[in-house]
C-alpha positions, 0 to 999 in steps of 0.5 A: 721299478722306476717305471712305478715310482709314481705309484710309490710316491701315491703310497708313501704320500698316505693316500687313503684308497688307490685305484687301478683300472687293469685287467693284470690284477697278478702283475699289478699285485706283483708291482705292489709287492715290489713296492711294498718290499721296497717301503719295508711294509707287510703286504696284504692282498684279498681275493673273495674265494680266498680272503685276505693274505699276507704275501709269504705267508701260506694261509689266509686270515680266518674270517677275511672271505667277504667283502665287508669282513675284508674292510674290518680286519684292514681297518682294525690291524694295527699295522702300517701296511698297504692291503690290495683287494681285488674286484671291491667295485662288485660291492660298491653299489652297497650303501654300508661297504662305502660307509665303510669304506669312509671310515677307512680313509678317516683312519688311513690318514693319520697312518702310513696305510694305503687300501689298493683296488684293482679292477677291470673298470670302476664306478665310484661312487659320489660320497668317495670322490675325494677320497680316491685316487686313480693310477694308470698301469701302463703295458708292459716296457720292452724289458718286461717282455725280454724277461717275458720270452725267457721264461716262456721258453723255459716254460714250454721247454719242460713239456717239449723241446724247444729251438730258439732261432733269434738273433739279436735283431730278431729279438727286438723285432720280436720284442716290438711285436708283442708291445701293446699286449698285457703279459698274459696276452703276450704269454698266450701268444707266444705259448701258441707260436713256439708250441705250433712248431717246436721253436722260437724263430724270425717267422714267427714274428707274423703270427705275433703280430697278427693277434696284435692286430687283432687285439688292438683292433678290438678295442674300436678305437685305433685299427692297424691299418695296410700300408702298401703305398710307397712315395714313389706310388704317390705323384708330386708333393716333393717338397714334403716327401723330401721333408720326411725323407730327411727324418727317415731314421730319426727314431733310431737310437744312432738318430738319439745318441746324435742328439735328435728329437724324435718327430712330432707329426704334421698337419696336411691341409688341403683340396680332398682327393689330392692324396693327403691319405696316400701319404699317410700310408706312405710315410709309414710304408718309408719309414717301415713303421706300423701305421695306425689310424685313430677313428675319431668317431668311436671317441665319443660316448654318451657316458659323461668323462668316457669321451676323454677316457677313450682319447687316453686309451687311444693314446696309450695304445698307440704310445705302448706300439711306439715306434709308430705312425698314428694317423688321424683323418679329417682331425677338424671333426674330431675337435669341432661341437656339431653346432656352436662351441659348446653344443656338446657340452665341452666335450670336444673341447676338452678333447682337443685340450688332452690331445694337444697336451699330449702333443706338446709333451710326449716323448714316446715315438708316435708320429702324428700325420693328421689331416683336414680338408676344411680349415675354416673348422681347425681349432687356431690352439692346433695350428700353434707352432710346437703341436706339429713340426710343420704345417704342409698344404696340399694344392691341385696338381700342376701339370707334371705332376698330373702326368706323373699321376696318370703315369702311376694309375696306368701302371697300377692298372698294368697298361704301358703308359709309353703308349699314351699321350701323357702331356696331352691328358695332363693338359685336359686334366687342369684343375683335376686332383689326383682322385679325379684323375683316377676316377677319369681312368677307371671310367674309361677303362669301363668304357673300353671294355664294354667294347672289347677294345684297347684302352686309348687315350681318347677314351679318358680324354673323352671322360675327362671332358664329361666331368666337372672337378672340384676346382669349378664345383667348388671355386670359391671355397678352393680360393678362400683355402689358397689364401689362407694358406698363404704364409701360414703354411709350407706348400707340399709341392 
């Protein structure tokens, strides 16, 4: 119950009206119940096909069923207690059930009553603005879905036999899997992999995860992303590979009993197409973690506040699937006003304002790999030391790093890159990022095919000399990076 402490403390504080926006109306009256035990105060929850009931008791009060008759019995008993009503927000619309409902909080204040509203959503409306207070029900912790497990096996044991085939590190692998669900999601999921096969075992743990997938992803915000790039699948960037390398298992609990700070994230600025987005993907690929991406884009809404709802959303999502690599591409869109500072009505800046004080304060594992191709648009608040552990920048490739990249595509492309000239197309290659590179290949290869013949080196030397990378096209701007980057990042190479 320590998880819900704040909520005991917004009950015993004597607020009038508490709202909590779930979809868990049953667990969060479960919650409430516990609290109210704890408190030793009576507990009353209203449903309108029931009306309104005192917990432990087995029938209704007479004459609780509407709405408005609901608010009279809560306002005229003369108990100190909490009343917990599901689906008011249906009736707020309705002029007299919010006098009422004002009236109600006049009362409450000078009483130890608190009035508790659950919902999927709420709209409240101006006149109780004041009045009420808003309480996030977090997913449920690990402990939750541990008890969760036992008792869906015990459930689905009464109707079939059932195996359990888990050993203790199945179990938390189990455990992590279904982090991100309601209980009733991961009950369901749960239900379907040990009814599909009688057991409960290690290959199930695909199928959980599946509809975890599929459950986050539905929300528009955070996408489970693939992550099949391994470092050794990335050419250069050392010095930040073994920057990550040396933090591999700091999210372990040998990692915490040592002492060790989980690892905030950090911030890869650079030339597009030199792989920054690779290394996202390989991070979590080396640090065999879920990988995340957060689309910026859906942050925003025309609705006034939805915005910085969706970034707590998104946060959330993210914090309840910890341990976790959350990455956020091109961040400097995410925190910039189309035009001027305050084009959007301070919306973006708000945003930034919650992210970074996420950033600064939160303890949840969640690795942050942003990532920016223009830093004339970062926000200086997101370049402070202490949002990120370290700032790398991202350069063009030096020449054995280019070797190393046409190494790694020619592989990928199942060709022996023994029977190319290596050096030769690293050299042609000066002032290429990595996606240039790669587009050289892939060019040739259409080249070679169209005439039936081998691959050769010639055939992407004479590509590579048809085109004209960034590092002309985009001289000046490439410098002004470089420079700026000078002393105020770490280089990536």
């Amino acid at each position: 119950m320590d998880r819900f402490n704040d909520l005991e403390i917004l009950i015993d504080s004597q607020y009038p009206i508490i709202c909590i926006e779930t979809h868990e109306e049953a667990r969060a009256e479960d919650i409430v119940a516990g609290i109210c035990e704890n408190m030793g105060l009576p507990f009353f929850h209203w449903v309108a096909t029931e009306g309104v009931t005192r917990r432990g008791e087995p029938q209704a009060v007479y004459k609780t069923k509407s709405a408005m008759e609901a608010l009279n019995f809560v306002s005229s008993s003369s108990l100190e207690a909490v009343y917990l009503l599901k689906d008011l927000h249906c009736y707020l619309e309705n002029s007299v059930t919010v006098r009422k409902l004002r009236d109600i909080c006049h009362v409450f204040r000078q009483k130890r009553k608190s009035l508790i509203l659950t919902a999927p959503n709420f709209d409240i409306p101006p006149e109780l603005a004041k009045d009420v207070v808003f309480f996030e029900l977090s997913l449920p912790c690990a402990e939750e879905l541990k008890k969760l497990v036992i008792q869906v096996v015990r459930s689905v044991s009464k109707r079939r036999n059932v195996a359990v085939e888990i050993d203790v590190a199945t179990e938390r692998k189990l455990v992590q899997c279904l982090q991100g669900l309601t209980l009733n999601e991961a009950e369901r999921v749960l239900t379907r992999a040990i009814v599909q096969d009688g057991k409960l075992a290690a290959d199930d743990l695909p199928l959980i995860l599946s509809a975890k997938k599929q459950k986050i992803s539905q929300s528009g915000l955070i996408e489970f992303f693939p992550h099949q790039e391994k470092f050794d699948d990335i050419g250069g960037q050392n010095n930040l590979k073994d920057w990550l390398n040396l933090r591999k298992d700091a999210f372990s609990e040998e990692a915490k009993r040592f002492g060790i700070d989980p690892p905030r994230g950090v911030l890869l600025l650079g030339i597009q197409g030199c792989g920054k987005s690779l290394m996202a993907k390989g991070i979590a690929q080396a640090w065999e973690l879920p990988l995340l991406r957060l689309d910026t884009g859906s942050l925003y809404s025309k609705f006034i506040g939805e915005t910085e709802s969706n970034v707590r959303e998104a946060i959330r999502l993210a914090e309840s699937l910890a341990p976790v690599v959350l990455w956020i591409d091109e961040i400097e869109k995410a925190f910039t006003a189309p035009s001027g500072s305050d084009a959007d009505g301070g919306v973006s800046a708000r945003l930034l304002g919650t992210f970074l004080s996420w950033m600064q304060e939160k303890k949840a594992p969640v690795f942050v790999v942003a990532t920016a191709n223009n830093i004339s648009l970062l926000p200086p608040e997101l370049l402070r030391k202490g949002r990120f552990d370290e700032i790398f920048f991202v350069d063009l490739p030096e020449t054995q790093e280019r070797a190393e990249i046409f190494r790694l595509h020619l592989q990928r492309r199942k060709r022996d890159p023994a029977a190319f000239n290596l050096q030769a197309l690293a050299t042609a290659a000066e002032g290429f990022s990595g996606a240039e590179i790669e587009q050289g290949i892939v060019s040739a290869l259409y080249s070679a095919f169209s005439g039936r013949r081998k691959l050769t080196t010639d055939d992407i030397l004479q590509e590579l000399k048809g085109t004209r990378p960034l590092s002309l096209t985009m001289k000046e701007k490439i410098d002004q990076m470089r420079r700026w980057a000078e002393g105020r990042t770490v280089s990536a190479a």
